[in-house]
PDB file as gemmi writes it, atoms N, CA and C in Angstrom:
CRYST1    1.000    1.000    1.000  90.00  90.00  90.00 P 1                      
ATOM      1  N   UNK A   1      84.398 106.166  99.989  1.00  0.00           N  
ATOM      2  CA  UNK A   1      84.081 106.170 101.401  1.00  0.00           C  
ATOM      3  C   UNK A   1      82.983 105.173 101.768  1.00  0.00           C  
ATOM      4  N   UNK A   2      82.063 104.718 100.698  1.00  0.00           N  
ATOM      5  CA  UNK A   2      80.928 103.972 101.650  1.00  0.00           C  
ATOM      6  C   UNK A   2      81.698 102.685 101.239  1.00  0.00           C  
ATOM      7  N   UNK A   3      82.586 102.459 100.805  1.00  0.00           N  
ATOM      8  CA  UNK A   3      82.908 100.642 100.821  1.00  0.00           C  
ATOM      9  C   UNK A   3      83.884 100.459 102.318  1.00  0.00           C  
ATOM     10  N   UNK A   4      84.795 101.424 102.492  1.00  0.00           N  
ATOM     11  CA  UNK A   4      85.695 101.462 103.652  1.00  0.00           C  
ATOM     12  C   UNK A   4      84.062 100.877 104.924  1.00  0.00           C  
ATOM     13  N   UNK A   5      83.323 101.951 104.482  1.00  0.00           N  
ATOM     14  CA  UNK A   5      82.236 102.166 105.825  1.00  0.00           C  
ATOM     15  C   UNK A   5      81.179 100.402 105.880  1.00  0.00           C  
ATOM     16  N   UNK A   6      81.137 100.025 104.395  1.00  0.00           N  
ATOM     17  CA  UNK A   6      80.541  98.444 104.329  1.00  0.00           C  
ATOM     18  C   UNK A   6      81.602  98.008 105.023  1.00  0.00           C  
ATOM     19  N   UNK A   7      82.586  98.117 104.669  1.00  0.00           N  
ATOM     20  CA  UNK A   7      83.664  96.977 105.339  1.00  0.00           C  
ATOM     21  C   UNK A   7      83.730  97.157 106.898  1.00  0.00           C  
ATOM     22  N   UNK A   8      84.061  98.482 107.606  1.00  0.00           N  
ATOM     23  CA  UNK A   8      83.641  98.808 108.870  1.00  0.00           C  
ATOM     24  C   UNK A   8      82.508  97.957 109.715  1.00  0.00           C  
ATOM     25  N   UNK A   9      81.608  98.604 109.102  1.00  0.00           N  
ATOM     26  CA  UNK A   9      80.018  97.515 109.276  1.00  0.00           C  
ATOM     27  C   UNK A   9      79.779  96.311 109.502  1.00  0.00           C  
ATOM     28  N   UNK A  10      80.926  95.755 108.312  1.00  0.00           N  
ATOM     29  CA  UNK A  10      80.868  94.580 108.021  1.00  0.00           C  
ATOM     30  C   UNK A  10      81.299  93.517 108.727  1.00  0.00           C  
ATOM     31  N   UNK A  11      82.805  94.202 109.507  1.00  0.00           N  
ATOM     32  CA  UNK A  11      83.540  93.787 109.853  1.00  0.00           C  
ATOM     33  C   UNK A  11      82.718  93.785 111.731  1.00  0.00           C  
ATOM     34  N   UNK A  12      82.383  94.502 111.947  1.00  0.00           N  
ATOM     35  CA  UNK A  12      81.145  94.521 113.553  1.00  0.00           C  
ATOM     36  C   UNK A  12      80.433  93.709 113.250  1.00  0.00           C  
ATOM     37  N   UNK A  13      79.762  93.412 112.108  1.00  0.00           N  
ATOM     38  CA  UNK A  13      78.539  92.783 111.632  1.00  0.00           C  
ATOM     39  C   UNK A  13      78.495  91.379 112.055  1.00  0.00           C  
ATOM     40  N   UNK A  14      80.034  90.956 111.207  1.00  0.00           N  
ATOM     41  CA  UNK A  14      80.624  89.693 111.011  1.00  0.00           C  
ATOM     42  C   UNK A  14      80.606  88.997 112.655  1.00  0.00           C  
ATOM     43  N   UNK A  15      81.271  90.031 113.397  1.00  0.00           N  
ATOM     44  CA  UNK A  15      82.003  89.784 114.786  1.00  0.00           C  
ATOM     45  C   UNK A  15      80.558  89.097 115.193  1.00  0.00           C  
ATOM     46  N   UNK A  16      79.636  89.776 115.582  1.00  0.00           N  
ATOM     47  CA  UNK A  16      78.470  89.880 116.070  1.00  0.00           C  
ATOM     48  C   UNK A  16      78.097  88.488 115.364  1.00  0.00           C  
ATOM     49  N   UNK A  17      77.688  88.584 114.531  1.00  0.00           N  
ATOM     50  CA  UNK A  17      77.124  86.996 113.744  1.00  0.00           C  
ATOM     51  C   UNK A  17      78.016  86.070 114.546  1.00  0.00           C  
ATOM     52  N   UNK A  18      78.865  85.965 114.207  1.00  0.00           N  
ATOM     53  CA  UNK A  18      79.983  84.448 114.601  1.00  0.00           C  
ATOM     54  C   UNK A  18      79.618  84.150 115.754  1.00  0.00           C  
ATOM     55  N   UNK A  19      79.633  85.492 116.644  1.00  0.00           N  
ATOM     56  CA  UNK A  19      79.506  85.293 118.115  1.00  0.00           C  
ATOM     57  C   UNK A  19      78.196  84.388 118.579  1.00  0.00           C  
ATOM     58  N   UNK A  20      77.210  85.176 117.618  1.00  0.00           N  
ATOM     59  CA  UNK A  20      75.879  84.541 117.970  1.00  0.00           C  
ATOM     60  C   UNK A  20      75.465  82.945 117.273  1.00  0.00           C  
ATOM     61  N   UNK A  21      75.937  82.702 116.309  1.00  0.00           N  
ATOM     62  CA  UNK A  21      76.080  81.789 115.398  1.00  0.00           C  
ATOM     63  C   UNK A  21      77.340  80.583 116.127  1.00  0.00           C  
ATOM     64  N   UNK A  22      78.140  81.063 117.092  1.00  0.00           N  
ATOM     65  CA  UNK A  22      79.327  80.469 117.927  1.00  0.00           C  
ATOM     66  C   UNK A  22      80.115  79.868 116.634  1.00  0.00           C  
ATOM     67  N   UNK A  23      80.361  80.387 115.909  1.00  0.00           N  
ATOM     68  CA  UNK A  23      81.538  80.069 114.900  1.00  0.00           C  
ATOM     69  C   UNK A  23      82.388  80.850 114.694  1.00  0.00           C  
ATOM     70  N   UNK A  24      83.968  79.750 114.479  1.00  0.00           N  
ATOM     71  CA  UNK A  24      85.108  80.206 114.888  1.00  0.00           C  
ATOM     72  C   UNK A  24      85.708  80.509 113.748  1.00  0.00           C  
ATOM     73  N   UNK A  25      86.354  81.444 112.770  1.00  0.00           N  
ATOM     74  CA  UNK A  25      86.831  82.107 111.756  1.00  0.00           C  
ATOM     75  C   UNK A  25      87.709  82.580 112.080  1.00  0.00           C  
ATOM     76  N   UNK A  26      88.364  82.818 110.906  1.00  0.00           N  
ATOM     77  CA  UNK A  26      89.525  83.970 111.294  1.00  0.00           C  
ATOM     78  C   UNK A  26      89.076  85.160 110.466  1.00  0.00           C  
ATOM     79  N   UNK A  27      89.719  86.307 110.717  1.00  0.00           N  
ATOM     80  CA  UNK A  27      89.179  87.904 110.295  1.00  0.00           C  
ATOM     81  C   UNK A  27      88.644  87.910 109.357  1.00  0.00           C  
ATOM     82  N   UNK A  28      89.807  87.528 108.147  1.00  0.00           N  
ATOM     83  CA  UNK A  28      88.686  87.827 107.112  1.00  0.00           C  
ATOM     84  C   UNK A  28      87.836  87.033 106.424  1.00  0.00           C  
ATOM     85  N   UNK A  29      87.644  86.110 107.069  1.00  0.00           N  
ATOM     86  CA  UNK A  29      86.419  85.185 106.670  1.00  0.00           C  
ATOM     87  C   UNK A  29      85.235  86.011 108.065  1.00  0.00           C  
ATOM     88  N   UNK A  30      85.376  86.331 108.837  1.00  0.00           N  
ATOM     89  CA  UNK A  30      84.681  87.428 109.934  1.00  0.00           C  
ATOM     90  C   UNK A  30      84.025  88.289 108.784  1.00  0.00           C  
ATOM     91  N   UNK A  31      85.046  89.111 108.328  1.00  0.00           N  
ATOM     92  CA  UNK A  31      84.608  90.228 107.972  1.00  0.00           C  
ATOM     93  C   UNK A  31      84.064  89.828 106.037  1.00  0.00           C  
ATOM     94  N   UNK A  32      84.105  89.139 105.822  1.00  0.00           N  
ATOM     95  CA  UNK A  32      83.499  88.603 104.416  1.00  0.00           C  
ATOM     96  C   UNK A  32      82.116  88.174 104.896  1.00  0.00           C  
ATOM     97  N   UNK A  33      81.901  87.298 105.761  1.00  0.00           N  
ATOM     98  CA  UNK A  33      80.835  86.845 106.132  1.00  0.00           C  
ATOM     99  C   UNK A  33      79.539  88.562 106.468  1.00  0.00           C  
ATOM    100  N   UNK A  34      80.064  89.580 107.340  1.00  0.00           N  
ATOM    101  CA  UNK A  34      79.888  90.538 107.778  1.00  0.00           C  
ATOM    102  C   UNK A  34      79.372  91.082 106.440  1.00  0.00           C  
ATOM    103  N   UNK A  35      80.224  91.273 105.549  1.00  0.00           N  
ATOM    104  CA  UNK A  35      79.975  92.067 104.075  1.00  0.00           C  
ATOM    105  C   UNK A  35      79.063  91.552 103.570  1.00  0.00           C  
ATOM    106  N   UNK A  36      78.957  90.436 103.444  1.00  0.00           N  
ATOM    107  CA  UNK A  36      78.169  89.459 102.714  1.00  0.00           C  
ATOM    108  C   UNK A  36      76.488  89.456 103.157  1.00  0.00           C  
ATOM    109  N   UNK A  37      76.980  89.761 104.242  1.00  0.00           N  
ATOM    110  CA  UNK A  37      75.764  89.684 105.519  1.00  0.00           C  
ATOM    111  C   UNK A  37      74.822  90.824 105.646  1.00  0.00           C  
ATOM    112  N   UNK A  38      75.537  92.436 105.301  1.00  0.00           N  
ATOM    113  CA  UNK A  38      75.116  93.436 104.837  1.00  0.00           C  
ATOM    114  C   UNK A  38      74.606  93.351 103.626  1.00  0.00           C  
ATOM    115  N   UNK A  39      75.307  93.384 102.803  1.00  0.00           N  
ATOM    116  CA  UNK A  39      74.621  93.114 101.572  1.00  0.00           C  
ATOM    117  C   UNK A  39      73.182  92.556 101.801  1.00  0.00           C  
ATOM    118  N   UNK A  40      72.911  90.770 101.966  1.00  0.00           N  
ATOM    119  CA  UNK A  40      72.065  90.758 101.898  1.00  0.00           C  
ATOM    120  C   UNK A  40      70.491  91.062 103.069  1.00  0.00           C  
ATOM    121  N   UNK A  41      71.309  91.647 104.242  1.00  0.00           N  
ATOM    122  CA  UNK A  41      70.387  92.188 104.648  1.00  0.00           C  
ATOM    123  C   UNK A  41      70.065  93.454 104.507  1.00  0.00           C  
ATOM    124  N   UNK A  42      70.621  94.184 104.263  1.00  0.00           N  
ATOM    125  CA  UNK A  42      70.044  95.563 103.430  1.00  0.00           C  
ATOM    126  C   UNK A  42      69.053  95.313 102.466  1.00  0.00           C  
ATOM    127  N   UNK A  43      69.468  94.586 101.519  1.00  0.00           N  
ATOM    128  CA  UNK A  43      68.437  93.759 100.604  1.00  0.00           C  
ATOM    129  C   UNK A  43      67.299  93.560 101.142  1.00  0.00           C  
ATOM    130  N   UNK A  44      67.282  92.727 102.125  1.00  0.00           N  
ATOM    131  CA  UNK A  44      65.464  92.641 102.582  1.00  0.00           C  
ATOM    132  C   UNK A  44      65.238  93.593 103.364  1.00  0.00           C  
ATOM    133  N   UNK A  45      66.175  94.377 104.097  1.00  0.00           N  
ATOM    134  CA  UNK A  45      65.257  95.435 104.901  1.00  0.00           C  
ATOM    135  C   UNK A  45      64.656  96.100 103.762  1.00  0.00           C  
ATOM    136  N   UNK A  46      65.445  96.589 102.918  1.00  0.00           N  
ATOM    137  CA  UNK A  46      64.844  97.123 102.341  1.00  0.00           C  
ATOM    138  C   UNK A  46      63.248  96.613 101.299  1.00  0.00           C  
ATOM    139  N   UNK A  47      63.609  95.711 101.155  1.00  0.00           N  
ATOM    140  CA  UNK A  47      61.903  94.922 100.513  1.00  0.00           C  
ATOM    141  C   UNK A  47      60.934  95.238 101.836  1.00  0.00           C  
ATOM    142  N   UNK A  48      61.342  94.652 102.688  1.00  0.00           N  
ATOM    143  CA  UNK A  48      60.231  94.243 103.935  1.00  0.00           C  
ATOM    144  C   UNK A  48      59.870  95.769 105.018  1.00  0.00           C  
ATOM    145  N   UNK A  49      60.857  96.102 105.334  1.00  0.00           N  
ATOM    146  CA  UNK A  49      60.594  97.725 106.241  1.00  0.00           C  
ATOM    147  C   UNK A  49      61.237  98.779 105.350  1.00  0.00           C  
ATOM    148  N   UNK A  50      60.765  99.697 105.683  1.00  0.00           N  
ATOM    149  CA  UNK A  50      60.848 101.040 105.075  1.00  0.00           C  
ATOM    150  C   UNK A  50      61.522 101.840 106.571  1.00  0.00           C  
ATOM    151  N   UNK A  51      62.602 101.177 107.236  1.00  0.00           N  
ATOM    152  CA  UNK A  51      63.789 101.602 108.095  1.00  0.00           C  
ATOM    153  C   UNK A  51      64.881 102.631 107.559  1.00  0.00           C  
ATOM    154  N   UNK A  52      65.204 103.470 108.228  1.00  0.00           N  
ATOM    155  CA  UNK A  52      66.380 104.359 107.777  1.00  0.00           C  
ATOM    156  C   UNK A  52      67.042 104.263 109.446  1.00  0.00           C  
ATOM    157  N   UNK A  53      68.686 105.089 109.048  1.00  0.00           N  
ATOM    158  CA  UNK A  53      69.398 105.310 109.931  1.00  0.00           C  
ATOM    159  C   UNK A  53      70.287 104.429 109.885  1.00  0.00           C  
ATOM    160  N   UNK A  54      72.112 104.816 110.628  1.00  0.00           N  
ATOM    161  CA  UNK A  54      72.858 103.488 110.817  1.00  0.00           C  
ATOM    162  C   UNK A  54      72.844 102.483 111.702  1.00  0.00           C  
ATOM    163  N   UNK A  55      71.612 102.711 112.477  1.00  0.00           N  
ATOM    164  CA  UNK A  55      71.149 101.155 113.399  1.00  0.00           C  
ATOM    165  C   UNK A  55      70.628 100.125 112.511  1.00  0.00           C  
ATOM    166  N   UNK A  56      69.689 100.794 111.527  1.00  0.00           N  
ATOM    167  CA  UNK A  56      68.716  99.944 111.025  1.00  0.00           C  
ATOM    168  C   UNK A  56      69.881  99.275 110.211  1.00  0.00           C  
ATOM    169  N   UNK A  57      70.588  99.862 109.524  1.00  0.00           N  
ATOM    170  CA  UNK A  57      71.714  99.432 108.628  1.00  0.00           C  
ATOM    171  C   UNK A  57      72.240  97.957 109.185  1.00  0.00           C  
ATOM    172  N   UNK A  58      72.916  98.228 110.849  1.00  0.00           N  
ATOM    173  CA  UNK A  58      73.735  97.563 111.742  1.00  0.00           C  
ATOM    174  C   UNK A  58      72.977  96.230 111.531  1.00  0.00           C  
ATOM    175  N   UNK A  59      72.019  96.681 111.934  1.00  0.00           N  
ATOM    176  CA  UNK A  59      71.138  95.309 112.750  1.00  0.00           C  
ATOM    177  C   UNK A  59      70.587  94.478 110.904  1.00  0.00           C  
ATOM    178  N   UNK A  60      70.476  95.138 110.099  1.00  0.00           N  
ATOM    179  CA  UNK A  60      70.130  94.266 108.666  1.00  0.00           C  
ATOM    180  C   UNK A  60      71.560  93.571 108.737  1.00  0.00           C  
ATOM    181  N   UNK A  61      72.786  93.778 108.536  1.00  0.00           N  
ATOM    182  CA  UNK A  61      73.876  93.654 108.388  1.00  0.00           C  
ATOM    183  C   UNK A  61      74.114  92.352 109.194  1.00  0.00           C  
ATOM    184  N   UNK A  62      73.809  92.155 110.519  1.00  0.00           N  
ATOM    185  CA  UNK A  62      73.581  91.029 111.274  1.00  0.00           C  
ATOM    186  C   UNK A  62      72.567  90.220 110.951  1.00  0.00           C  
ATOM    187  N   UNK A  63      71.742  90.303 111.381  1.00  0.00           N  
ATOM    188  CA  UNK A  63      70.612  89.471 110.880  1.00  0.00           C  
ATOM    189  C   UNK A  63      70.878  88.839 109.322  1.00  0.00           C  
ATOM    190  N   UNK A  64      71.772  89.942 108.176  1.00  0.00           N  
ATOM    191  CA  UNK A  64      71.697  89.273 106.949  1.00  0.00           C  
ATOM    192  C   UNK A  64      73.087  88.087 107.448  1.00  0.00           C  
ATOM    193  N   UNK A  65      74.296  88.449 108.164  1.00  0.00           N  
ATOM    194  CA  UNK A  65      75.193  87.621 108.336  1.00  0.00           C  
ATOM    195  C   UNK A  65      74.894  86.499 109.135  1.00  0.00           C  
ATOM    196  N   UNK A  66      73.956  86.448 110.048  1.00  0.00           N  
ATOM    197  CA  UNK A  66      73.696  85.615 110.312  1.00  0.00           C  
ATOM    198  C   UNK A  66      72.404  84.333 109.818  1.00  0.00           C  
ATOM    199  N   UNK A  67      71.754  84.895 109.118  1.00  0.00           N  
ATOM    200  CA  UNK A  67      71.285  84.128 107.656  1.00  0.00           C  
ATOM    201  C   UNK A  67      72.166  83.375 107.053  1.00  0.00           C  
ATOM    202  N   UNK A  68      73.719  84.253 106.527  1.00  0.00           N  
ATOM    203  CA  UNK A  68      74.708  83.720 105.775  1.00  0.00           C  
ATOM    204  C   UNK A  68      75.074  82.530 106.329  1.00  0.00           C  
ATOM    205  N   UNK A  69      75.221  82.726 107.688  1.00  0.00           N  
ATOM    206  CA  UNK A  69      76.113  81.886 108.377  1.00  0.00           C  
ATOM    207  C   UNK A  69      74.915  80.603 108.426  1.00  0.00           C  
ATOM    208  N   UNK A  70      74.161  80.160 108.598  1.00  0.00           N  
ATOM    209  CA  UNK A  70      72.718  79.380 108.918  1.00  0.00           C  
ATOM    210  C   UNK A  70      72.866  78.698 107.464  1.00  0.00           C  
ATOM    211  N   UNK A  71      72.661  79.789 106.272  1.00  0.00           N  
ATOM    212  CA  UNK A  71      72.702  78.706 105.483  1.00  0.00           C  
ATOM    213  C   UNK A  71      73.939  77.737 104.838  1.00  0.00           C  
ATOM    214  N   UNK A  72      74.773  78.385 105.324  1.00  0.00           N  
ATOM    215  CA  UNK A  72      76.470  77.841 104.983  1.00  0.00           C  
ATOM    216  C   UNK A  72      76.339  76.606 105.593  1.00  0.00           C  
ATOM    217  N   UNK A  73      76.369  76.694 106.532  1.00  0.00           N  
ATOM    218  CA  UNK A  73      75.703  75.424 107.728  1.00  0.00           C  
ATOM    219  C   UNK A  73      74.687  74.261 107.197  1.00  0.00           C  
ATOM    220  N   UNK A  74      73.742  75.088 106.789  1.00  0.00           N  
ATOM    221  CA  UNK A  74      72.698  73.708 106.105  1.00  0.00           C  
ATOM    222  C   UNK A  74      73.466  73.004 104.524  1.00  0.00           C  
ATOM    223  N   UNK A  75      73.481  74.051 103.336  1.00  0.00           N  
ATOM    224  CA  UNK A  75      74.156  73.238 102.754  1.00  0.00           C  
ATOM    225  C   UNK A  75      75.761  73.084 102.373  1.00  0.00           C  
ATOM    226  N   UNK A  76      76.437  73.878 103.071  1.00  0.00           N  
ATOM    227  CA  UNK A  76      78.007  73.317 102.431  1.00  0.00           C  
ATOM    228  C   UNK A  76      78.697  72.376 103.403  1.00  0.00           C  
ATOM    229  N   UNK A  77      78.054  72.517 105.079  1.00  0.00           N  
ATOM    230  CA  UNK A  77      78.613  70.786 106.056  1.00  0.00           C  
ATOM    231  C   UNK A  77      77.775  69.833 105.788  1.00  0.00           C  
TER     232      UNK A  77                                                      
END                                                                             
């Protein structure tokens, strides 16, 4: 159940990043980016705040996808 629920997450996460990031993907590069994006923002919330709840989750999840997306940008174009 919690990978369905990363992917869920992930997949809002993703949406949200692209949108803000204005990059155009298709789903599941959306929702990889999203996963990817959780991952590593869970990662630093968790180093940096001592946050609980599934907002705090949401919003690491973005913020980490949109990191993803920033650095994809600097070095792989």
């Amino acid at each position: 159940m919690p990978v369905l629920f990363l992917i869920i997450v992930g997949a809002a996460a993703g949406f949200v990043a692209t949108r803000i990031m204005k990059l155009e993907t298709d789903v599941l590069t959306t929702i990889a980016i999203g996963v990817l994006g959780a991952v590593i923002g869970g990662l630093v919330l968790r180093f940096l705040i001592a946050l609980t709840g599934i907002a705090a989750g949401f919003v690491g999840a973005v913020l980490g996808a949109v990191l993803l997306i920033w650095l994809w940008r600097i070095y792989v174009k």
